[in-house]
SEKETI-513046 format. One line per field, with one value per residue: residue number from 1; residue in one letter; x, z, y of N, C-alpha, C, O, CB in turn. Coordinates in pm, whole numbers, plus 50000, padded with zeros to 5 digits. Glycine has a CB too. Example, Ala and Ser with C-alpha at 12.3 -4.5 7.8 and 13.67 -1.06 7.14 Angstrom:
pos: (1:2);
code: (A:S);
n_east: (51319:51285);
n_up: (50780:50708);
n_north: (49431:49775);
ca_east: (51230:51367);
ca_up: (50780:50714);
ca_north: (49550:49894);
c_east: (51320:51290);
c_up: (50780:50787);
c_north: (49670:50003);
o_east: (51424:51341);
o_up: (50846:50804);
o_north: (49668:50114);
cb_east: (51131:51408);
cb_up: (50905:50572);
cb_north: (49553:49940);
REM end
This chain:
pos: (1:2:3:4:5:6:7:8:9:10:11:12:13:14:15:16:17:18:19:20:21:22:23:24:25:26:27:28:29:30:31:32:33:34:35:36:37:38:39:40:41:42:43:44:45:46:47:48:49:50:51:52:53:54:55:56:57:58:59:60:61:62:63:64:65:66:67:68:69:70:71:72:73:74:75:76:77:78:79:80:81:82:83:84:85:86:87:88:89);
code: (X:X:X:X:X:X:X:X:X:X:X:X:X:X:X:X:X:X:X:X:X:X:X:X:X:X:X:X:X:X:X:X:X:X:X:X:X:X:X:X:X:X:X:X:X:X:X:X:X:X:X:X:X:X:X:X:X:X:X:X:X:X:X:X:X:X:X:X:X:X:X:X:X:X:X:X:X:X:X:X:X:X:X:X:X:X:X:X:X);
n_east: (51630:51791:51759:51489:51449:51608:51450:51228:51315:51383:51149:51041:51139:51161:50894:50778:50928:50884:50622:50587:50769:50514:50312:50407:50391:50292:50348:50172:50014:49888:50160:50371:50597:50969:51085:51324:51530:51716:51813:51873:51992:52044:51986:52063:52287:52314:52280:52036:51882:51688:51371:51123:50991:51087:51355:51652:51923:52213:52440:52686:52915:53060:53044:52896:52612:52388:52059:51893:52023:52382:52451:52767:53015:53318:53638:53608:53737:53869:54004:53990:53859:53539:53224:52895:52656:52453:52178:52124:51961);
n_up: (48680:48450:48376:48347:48084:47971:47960:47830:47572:47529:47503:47286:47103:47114:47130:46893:46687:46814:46739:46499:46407:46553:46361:46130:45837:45850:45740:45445:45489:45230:45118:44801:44769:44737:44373:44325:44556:44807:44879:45206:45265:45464:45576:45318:45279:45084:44884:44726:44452:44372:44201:44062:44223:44094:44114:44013:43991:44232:44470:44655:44847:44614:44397:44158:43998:43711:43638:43332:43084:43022:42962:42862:42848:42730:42857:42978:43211:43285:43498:43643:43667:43494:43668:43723:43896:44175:44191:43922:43658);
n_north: (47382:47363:47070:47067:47190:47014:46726:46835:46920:46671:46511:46659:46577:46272:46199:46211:46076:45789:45799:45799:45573:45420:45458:45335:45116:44817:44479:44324:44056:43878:43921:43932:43730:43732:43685:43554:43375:43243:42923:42761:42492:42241:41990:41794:41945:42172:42469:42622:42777:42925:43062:43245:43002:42823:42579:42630:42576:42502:42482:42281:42077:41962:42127:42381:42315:42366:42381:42381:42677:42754:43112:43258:43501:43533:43325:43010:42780:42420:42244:42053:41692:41590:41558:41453:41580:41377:41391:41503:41661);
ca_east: (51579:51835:51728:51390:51472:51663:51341:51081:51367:51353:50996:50966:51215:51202:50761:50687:51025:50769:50475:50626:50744:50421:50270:50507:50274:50316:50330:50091:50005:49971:50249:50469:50734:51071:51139:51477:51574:51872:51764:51950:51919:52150:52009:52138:52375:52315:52223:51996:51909:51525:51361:50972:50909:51141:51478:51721:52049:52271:52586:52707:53040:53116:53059:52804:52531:52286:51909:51910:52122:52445:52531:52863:53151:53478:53641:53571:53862:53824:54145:53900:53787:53413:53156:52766:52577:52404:52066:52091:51859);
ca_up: (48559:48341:48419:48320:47960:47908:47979:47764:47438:47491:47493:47142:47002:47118:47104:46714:46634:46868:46687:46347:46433:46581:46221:45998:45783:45880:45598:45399:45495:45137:45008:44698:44802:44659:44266:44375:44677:44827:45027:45287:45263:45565:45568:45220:45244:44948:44903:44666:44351:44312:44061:44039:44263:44001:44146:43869:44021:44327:44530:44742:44833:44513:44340:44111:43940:43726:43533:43199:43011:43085:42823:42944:42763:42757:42860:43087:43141:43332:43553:43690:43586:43511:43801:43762:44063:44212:44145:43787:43562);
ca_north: (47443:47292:46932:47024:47211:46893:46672:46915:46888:46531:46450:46725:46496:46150:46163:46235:45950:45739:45842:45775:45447:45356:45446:45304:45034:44673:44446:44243:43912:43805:44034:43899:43679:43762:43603:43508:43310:43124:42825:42711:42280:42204:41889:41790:42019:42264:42624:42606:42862:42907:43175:43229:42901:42680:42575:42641:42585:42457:42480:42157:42023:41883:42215:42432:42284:42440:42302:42496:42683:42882:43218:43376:43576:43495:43189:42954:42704:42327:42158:41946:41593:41637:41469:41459:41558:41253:41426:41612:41593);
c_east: (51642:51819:51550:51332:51493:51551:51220:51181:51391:51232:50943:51064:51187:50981:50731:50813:50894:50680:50459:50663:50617:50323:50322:50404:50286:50268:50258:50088:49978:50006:50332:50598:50857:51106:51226:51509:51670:51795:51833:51921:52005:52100:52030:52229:52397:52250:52164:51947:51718:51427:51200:50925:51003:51310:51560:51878:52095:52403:52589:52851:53146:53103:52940:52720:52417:52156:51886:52025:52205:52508:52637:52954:53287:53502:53600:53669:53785:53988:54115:53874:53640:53363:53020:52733:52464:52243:52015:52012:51891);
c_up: (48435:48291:48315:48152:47909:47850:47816:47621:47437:47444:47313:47061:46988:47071:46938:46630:46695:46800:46517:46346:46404:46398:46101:45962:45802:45722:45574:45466:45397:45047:44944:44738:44685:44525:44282:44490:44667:44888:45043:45290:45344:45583:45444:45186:45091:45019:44750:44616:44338:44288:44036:44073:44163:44058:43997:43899:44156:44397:44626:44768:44712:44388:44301:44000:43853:43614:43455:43136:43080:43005:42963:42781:42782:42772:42975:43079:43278:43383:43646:43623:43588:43589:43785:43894:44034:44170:44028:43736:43475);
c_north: (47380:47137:46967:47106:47099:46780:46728:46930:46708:46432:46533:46619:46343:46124:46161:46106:45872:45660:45790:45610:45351:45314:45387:45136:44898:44556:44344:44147:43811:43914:43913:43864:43716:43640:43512:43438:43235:43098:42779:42580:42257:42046:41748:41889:42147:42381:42586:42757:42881:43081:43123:43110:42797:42679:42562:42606:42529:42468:42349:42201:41977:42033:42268:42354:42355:42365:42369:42511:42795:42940:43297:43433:43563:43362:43111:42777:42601:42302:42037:41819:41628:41545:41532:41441:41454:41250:41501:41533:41565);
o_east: (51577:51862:51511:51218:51424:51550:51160:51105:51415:51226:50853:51036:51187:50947:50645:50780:50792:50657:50363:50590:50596:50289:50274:50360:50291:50180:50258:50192:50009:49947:50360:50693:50834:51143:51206:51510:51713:51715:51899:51806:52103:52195:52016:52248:52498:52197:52236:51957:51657:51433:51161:50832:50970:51380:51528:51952:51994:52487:52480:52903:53268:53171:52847:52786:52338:52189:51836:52112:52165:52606:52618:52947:53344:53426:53553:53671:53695:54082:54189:53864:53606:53428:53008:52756:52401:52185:51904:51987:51814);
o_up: (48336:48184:48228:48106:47815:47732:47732:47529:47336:47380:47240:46944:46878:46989:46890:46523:46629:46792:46447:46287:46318:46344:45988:46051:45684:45636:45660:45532:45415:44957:45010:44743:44564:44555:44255:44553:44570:44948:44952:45324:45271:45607:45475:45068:45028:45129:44666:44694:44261:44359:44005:44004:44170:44040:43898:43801:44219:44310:44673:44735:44716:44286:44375:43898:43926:43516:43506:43121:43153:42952:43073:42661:42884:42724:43072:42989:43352:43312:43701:43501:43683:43600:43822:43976:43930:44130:44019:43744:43396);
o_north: (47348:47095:46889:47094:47060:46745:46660:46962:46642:46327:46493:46594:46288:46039:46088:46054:45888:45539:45758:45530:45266:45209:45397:45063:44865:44567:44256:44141:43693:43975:43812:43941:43723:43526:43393:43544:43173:43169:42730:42553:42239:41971:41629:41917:42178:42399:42530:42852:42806:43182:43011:43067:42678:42779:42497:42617:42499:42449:42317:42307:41963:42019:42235:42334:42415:42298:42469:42425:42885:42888:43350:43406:43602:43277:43172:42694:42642:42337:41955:41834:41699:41441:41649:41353:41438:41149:41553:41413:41511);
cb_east: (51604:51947:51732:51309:51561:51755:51299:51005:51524:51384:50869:50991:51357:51312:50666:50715:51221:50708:50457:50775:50764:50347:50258:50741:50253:50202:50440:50104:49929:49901:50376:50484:50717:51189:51187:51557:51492:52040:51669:51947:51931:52147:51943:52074:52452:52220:52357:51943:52022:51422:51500:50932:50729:51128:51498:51702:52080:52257:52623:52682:53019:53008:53134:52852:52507:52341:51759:51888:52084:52529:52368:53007:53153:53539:53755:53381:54077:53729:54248:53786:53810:53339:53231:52701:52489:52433:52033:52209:51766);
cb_up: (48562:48351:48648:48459:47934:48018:48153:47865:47411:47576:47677:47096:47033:47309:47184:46606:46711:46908:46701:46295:46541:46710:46188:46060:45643:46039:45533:45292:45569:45065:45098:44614:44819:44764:44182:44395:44733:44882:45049:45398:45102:45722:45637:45138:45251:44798:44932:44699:44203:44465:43886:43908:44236:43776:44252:43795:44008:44305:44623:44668:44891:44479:44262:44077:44007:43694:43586:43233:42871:43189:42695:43109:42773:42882:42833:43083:43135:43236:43649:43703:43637:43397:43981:43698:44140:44371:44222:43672:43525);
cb_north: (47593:47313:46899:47043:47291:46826:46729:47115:46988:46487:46529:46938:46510:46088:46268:46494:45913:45827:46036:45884:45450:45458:45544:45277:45051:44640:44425:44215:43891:43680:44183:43998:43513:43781:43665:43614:43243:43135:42730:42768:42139:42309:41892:41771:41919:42201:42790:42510:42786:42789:43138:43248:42926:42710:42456:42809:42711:42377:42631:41994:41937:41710:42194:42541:42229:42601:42275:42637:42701:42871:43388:43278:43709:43555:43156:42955:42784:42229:42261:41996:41448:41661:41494:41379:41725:41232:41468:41665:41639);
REM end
């Protein structure tokens, strides 16, 4: 008897999770790709920066790169010699 309470609160619980699942809305096929993306370039080695389809930016080995302009606040100090990436514009 207790075996088969157990059974008949499993099936009111575990069927309508199930059921809800089953319904849950599957997504577009042309839904709105995300503005923003990191791309992975493993075979140039970068993570790349790209913003409404326009790459704007970069990470490598050799450091941060970016195509535009950059507003910050405060300081921003250098101990570095400076080094153009191989591909800036």
């Amino acid at each position: 008897m207790r075996h088969a309470f157990l059974v008949v609160l499993f099936c009111l619980i575990a069927v309508p999770i199930a059921r809800a699942q089953d319904a849950a809305p599957e997504p577009a096929a042309n839904a709105v790709t995300d503005r923003v993306q990191l791309v992975e370039d493993d075979q140039n080695g970068k993570l790349r920066i790209v913003i409404d389809g326009k790459e704007v930016g970069w990470f490598d080995a050799t450091g941060f790169y970016v195509n535009g302009n950059i507003a910050y606040a405060g300081t921003i100090t250098d101990g570095l010699p400076t080094k153009e990436a191989p591909d800036a514009p």
